[in-house]
PAPA-499875 format. One record per residue: residue in one letter; x, y, z of N, C-alpha, C in turn. Coordinates in pm, whole numbers, plus 50000, padded with zeros to 5 digits. Atoms other than C-alpha are relative to their C-alpha. Layout:
REM residues N
AXYZXYZXYZ
...
***
This chain:
REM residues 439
X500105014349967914733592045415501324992949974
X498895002750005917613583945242501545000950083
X498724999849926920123601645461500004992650172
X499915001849884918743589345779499984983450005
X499495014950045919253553145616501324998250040
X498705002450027922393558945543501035004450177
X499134999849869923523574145920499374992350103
X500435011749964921443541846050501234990949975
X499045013150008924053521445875501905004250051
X499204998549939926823545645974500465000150162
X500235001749853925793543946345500264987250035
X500085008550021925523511046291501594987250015
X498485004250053929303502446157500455002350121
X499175000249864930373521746451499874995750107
X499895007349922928863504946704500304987150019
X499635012850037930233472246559501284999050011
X498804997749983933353483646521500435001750185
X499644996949868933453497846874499934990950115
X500495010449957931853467847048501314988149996
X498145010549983935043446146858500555004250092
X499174995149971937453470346978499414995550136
X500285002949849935893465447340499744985650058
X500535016650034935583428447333501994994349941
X498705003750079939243427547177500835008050117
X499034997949859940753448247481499374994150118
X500355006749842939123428547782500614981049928
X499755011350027939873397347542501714998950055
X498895008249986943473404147528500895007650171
X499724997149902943493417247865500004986750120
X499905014849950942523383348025500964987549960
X499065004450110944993368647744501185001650088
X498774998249944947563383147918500684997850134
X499875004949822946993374948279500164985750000
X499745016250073946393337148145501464994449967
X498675004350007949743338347991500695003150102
X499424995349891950943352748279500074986450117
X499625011749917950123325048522500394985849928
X499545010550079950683297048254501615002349973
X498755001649985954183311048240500724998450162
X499415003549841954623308948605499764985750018
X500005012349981953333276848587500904988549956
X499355011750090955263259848363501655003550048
X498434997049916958803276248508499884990050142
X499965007049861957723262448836499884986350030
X500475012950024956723230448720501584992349975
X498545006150028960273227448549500654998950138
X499185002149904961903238948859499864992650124
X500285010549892959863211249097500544987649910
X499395008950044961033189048857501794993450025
X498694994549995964543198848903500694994250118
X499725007949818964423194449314499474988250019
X500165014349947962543162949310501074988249952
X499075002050073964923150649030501334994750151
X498714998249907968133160949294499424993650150
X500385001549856966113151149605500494988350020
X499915011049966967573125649820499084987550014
X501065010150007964993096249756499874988950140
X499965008049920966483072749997499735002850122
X500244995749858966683092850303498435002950021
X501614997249967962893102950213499054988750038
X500665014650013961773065250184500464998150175
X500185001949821963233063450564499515003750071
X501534988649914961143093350687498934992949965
X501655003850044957973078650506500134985750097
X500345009349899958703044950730500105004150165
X499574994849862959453064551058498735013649956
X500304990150029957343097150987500335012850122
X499524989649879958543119751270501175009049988
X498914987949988960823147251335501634989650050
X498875002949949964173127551311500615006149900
X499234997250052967243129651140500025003949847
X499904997850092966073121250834498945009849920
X500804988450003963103145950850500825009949969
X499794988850005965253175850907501434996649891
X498975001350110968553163650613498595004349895
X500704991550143965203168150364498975010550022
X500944986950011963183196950497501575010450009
X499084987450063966983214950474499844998049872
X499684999350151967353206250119498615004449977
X500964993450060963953218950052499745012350044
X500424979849981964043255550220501495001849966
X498764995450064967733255750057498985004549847
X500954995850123965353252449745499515009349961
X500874988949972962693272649880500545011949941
X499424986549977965003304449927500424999049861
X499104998350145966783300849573498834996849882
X500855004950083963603293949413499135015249990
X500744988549957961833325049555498934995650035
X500795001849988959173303849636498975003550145
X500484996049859956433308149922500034984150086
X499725012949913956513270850002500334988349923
X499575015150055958393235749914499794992850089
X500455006249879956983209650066499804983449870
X500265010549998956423170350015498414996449976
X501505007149979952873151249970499904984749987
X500735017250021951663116850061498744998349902
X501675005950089948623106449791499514992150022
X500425013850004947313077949892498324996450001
X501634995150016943533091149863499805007249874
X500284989450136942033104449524499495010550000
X500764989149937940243130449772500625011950071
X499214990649883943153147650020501324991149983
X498535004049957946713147350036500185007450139
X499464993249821948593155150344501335002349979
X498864989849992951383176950383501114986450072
X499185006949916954693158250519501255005150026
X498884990949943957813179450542499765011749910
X500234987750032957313213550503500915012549965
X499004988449918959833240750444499405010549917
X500774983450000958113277950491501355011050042
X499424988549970959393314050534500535000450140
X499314996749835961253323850890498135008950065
X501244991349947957953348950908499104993050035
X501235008350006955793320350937500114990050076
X499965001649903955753313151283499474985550005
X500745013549978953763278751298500444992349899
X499545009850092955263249951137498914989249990
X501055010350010953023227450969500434987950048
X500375010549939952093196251101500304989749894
X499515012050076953833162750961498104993750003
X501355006550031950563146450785498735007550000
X500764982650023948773180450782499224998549881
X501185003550112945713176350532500685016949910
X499434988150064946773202550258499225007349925
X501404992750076944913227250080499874996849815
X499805001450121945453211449737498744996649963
X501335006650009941883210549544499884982349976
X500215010550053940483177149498500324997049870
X500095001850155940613178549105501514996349985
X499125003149983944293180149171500644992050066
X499305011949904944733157149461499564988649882
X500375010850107942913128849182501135000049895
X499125001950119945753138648891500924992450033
X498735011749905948413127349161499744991349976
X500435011149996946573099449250500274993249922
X500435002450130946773092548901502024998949944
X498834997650015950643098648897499995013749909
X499674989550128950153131748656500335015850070
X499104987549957951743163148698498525011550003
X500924991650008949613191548818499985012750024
X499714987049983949123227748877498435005950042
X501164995849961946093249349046499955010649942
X500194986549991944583280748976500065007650131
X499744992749909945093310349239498914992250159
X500525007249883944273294649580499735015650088
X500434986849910942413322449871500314989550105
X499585001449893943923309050179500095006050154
X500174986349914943083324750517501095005050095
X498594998249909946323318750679500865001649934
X498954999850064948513315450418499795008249867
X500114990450117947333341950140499704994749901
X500565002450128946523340749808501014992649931
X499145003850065948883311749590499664997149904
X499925011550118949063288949292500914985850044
X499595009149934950073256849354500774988849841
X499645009650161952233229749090500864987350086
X499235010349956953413195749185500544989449899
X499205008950123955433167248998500264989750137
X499825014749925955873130849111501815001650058
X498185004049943959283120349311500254985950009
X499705012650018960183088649202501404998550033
X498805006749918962923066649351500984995349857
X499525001650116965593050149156499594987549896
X500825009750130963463020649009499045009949952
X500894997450089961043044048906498435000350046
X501544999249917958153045749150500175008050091
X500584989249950956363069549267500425005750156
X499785004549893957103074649615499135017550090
X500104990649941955563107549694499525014549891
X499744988050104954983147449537500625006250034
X498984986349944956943176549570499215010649936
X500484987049983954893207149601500475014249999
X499434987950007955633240949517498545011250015
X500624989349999953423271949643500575011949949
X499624988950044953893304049429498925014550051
X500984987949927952733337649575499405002549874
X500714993250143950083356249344500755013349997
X499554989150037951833384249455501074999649797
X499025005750125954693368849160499085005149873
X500645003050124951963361048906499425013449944
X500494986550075950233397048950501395010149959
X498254994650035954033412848898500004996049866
X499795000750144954513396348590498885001349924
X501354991650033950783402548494500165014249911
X499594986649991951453438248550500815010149899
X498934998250112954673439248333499554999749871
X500345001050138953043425148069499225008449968
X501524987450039950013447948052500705014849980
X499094981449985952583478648089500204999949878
X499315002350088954463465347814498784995849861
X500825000150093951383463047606498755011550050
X501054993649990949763490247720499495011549857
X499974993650099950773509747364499184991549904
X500915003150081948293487747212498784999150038
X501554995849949945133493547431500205015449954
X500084989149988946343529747380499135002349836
X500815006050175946153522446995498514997549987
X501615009750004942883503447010499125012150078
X501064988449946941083532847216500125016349895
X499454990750076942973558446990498554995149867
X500895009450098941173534346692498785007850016
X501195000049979938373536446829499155015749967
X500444988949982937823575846903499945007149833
X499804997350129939133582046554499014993749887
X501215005450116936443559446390498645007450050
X501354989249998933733581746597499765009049922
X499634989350099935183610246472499795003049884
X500405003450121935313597846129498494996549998
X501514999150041931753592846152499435011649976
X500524981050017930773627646240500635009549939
X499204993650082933423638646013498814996149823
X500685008750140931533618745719498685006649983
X501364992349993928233628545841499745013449952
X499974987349983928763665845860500325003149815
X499354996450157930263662945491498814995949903
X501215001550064927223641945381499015009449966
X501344995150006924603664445474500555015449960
X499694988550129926653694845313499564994949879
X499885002250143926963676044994498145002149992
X501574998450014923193669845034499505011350029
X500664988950046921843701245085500525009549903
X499794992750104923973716444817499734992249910
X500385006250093922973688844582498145006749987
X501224993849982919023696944705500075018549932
X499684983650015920013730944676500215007349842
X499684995550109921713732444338498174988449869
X500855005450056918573708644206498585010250011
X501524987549989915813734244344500395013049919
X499744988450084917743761744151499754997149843
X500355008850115917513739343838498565000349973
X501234999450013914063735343858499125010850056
X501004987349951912963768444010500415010849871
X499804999750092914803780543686499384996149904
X500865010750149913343754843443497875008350074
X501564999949962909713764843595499745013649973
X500144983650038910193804943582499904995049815
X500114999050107910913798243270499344995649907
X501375004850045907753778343139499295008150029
X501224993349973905563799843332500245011549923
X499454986050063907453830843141499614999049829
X500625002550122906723816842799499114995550009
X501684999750015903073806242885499745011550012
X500994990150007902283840242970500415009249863
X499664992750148904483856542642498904989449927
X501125012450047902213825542443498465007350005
X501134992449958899133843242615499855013349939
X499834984450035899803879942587499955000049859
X500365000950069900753873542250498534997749857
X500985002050070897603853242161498985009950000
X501124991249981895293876942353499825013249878
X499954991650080896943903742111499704996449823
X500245008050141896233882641797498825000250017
X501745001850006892483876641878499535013649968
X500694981450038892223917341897499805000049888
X499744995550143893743920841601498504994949888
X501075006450076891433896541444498405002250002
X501554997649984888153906741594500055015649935
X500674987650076888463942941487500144999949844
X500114997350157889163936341097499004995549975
X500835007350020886443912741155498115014550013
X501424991549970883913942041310500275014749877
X500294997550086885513964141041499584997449794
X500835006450093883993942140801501724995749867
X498805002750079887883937340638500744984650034
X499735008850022887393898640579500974993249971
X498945006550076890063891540335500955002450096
X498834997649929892323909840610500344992050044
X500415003249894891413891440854500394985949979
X499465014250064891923859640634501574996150006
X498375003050049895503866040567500335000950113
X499675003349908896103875440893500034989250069
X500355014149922895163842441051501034990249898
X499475010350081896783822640741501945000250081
X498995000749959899883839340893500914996550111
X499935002149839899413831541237500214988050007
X500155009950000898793800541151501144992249972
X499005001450022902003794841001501024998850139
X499734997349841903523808341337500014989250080
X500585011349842901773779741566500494987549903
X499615013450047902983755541287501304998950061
X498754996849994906463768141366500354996550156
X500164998349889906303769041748499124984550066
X500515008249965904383732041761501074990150072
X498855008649924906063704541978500954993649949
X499655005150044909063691441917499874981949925
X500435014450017908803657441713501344992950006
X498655005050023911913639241855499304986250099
X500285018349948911973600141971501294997150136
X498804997649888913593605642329499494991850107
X500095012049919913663573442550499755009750197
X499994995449868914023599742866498995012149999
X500994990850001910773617642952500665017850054
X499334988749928912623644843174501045003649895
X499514992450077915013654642869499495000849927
X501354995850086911913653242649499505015250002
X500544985849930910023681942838501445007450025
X499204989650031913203698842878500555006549869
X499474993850114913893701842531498905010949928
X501124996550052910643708242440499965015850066
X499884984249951910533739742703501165008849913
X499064992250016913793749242587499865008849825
X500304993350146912583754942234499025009349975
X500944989050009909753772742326500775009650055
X499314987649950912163800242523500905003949871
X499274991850116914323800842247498985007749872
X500734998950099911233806241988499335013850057
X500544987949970910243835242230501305013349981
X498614988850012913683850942208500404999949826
X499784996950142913493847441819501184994149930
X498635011550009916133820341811499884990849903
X499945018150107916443791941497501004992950043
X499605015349937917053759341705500084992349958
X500065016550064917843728741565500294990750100
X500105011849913918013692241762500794995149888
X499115016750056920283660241672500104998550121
X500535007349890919003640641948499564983749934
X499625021649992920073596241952498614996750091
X501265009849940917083576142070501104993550110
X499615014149932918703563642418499395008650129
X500624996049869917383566142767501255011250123
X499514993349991920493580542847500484995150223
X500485004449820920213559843232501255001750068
X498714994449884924133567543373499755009250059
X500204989749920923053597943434498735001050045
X501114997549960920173608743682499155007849939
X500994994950097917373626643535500315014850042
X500054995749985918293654343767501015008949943
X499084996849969921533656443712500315005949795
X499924995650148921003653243297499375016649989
X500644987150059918573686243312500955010950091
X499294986849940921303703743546500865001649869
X498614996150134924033701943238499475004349949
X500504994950080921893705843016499305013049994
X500934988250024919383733143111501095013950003
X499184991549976922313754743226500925004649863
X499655001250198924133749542845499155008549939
X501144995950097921163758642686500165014850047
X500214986249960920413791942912501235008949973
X498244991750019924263800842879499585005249828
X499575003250201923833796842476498765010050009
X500734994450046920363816742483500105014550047
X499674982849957921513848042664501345004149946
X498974999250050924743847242466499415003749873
X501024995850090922163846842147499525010149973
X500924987850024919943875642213501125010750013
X498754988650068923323896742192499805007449920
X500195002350160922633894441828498785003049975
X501044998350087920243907341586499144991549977
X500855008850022917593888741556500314984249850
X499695006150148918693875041182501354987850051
X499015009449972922013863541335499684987750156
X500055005149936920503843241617499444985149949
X500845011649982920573809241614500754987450087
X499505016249879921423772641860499514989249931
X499715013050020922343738341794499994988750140
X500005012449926921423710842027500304989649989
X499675011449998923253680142043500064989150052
X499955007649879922543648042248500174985749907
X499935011250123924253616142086501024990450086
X499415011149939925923584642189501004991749929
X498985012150060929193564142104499764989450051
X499705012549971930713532542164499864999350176
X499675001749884931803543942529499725014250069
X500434988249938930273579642603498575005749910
X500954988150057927443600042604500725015749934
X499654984550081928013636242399498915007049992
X501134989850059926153662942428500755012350014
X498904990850035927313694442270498505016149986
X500294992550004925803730442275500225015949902
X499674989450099926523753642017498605014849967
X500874989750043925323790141950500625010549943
X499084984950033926473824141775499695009250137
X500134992549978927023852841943501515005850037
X498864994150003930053873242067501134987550060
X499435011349953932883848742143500915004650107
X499445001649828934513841942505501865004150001
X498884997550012937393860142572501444995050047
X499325013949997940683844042569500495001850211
X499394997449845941403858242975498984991350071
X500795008249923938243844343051499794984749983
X500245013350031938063809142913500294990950188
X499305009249850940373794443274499295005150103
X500594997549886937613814943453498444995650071
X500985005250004934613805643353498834990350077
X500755016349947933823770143546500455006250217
X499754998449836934553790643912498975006750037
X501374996949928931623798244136500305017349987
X500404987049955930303833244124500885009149845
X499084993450136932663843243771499185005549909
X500174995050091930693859643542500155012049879
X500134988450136930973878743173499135010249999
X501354990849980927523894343233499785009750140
X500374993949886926663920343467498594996550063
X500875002549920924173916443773498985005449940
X501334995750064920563918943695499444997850053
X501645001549909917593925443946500844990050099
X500085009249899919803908644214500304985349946
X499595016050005920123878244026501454998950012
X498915006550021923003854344068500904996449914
X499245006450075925553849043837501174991450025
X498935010249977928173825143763499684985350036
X500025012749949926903794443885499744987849900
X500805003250073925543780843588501514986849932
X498605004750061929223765543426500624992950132
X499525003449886930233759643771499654987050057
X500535013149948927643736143871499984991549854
X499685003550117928223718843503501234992950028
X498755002249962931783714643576499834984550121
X500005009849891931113699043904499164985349983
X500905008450048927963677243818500774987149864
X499315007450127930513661543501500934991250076
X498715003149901933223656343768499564988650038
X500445009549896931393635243981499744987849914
X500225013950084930633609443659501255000649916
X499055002950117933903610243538500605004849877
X499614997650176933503631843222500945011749993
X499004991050053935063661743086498945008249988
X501074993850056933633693742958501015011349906
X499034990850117935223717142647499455010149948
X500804988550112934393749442493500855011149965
X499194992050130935523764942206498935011649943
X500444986650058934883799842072500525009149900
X499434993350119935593817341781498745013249957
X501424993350068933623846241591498994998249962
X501275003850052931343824941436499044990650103
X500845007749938929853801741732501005000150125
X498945012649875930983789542068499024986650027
X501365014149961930013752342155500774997550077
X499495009849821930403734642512499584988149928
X500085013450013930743701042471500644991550084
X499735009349869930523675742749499714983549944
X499735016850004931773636342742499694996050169
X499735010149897930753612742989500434984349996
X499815018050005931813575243027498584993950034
X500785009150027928763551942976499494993050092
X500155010549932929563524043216500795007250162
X499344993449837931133551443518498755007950062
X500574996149964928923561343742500865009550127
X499014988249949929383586544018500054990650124
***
């Protein structure tokens, strides 16, 4: 449940992420066409400024009272296809405003290719929204015009005022789109190493998902994995001392019923007084342990050692012990213990015995493991904590090595440490964790 939470919220991220990223290249893809005609606009705007500025005013004020093809018609439709051509434009041309609805064209100067000369007073294709700014005296500019004769433009005009200062007219400038998609074009080229980026981004944060994923659901089934060995361990080994417990007792009742059927009472007495002793010895531990799951593990662990003929002692702190998981406390621990009790039965019965330690400072848990038996040799100490290493030879197929290994790792992950010292008389592991570090 958990993991399919967790690649809910990683599915999740990435389609958020990916969604920006796609939303962030059409953004600054329109961004760039925008600036694109806003810089054509505003060049073109300067440079109608420029020719109306220089335009002969007076000779135009004589055309606007005559309006016909005379003299002074063709002195300012030259100066405006002198313009034209040095401008690169597709058309410079004049406008009457005198409507907030339609202007009309009045000297025109077009390309040589463009056989039909417009018509003095020629209604013009300037939208309304823009014929009203005129009207208005304000400087204006269109978005891309569809034209069926004259192609696709943009359009920008600026007032032509005389030398008092009135209005007398516009001066029109048509810009091809071809222009606007050109510099468009450029720009998008010239930024195309950051859509490349941004799709790069992108593939690399998939990636990283199913990179993450694939690593998750390792860690998790070797966590599952090393936790079912833990407890398929811890469980053999309850069911192994209930049935020694059994066998034993069954062999104690014999005993007792035949001194009983050969009528050897007093035997029979002492025997039991001694047994009895026994089950005093072997009764549950009496320790005050805030964590039920290292409770029952200690408690098992004393009955395995009490079957292997082991004198155990406890120094066990009253704390719940909550940094660490419950699972993760009976992996250190149970593995400690089993290390220390097959290191034990080495030894003579007389010389066997383990020390359990589970105790708390200021800023770490401590728990320490001590036992006799032969001590760890000095080649092996740096080998110890590596998968599959063991001192002991194979037995029935079982696994060795893992036991220190997963110890090691399990400490890692919260931060702590782990130490063990060996000498002739004991070796003890002893593992620190930090308190307030979690993994």
């Amino acid at each position: 449940m958990k993991n399919k939470k967790l690649k809910s919220i990683f599915l999740l991220s990435i389609l958020i992420v990916v969604m920006f990223m796609i939303v962030n290249i059409f953004s600054s893809y329109f961004n760039i066409k925008k600036t694109a005609v806003n810089s054509v606009v505003n060049q073109n705007i300067e440079a109608a400024k420029s020719i109306a500025a220089s335009m002969d005013t007076e000779t135009y004020k004589l055309f606007l009272r005559n309006p016909v093809k005379n003299e002074y018609y063709y002195e300012v439709k030259g100066y405006l296809e002198d313009a034209r051509e040095k401008n690169g434009a597709l058309h410079v041309y004049t406008l009457l405003v005198n409507n907030p609805n339609v202007s009309r064209a009045m000297i025109v100067a077009m390309s040589d290719e463009e056989k039909e000369e417009f018509p003095i007073g020629g209604i013009c294709t300037v939208p309304e929204e823009q014929v009203r700014m005129a009207y208005f005296g304000k400087i204006f500019s269109t978005n891309i015009i569809s034209d069926p004769i004259y192609g696709d433009y943009l359009t920008v005009g600026v007032p032509i005022k005389d030398k008092s200062d009135e209005i007398i007219g516009y001066l029109g400038i048509d810009i091809s789109a071809d222009i606007v998609n050109n510099i468009s074009d450029k720009a998008l080229r010239s930024s195309i190493s950051s859509f490349v980026f941004n799709g790069l981004f992108v593939i690399l944060m998939v990636a990283a998902f199913f990179v993450l994923q694939n690593w998750y659901s390792r860690e998790l089934k070797k966590e599952i994995g090393d936790t079912e060995d833990t407890y398929q361990t811890e469980l053999q080994s309850l069911v192994s001392s209930v049935q020694s417990l059994r066998h034993d007792y069954s062999n104690h009742i014999q005993v007792v019923h035949g001194l009983l059927r050969l009528g050897q009472t007093d035997k029979a007495l002492e025997y039991l007084s001694i047994l009895a002793k026994e089950i005093h010895m072997i009764k549950s531990i009496a320790l005050d342990v805030n964590n039920p799951g290292l409770s029952v593990l200690l408690q098992t662990k004393k009955l395995a050692a009490q079957n292997h003929q082991i004198h155990i002692e406890f120094e066990v702190v009253q704390d719940s012990y909550s940094t660490l998981t419950t699972t993760d406390l009976i992996k250190i621990l149970s593995n400690l213990i089993d290390n220390a009790i097959d290191a034990t039965t080495e030894l003579p019965e007389q010389k066997r015995k383990m020390k359990i330690v589970c105790k708390v400072d200021a800023k770490h848990y401590i728990f320490e493991v001590a036992n006799t038996g032969n001590p760890i040799r000095e080649k092996d100490k740096d080998l110890i904590f590596k998968s599959g290493y063991s001192t002991k030879k194979e037995q029935h197929g079982k696994l060795r090595g893992q036991g220190l290994f997963i110890v090691k790792e399990t400490v890692s992950r919260y931060g702590g440490e782990i130490a063990i010292t060996s000498d002739n008389n004991q070796t003890i592991a002893r593992v620190t964790i930090p308190i307030n570090k979690g993994i």
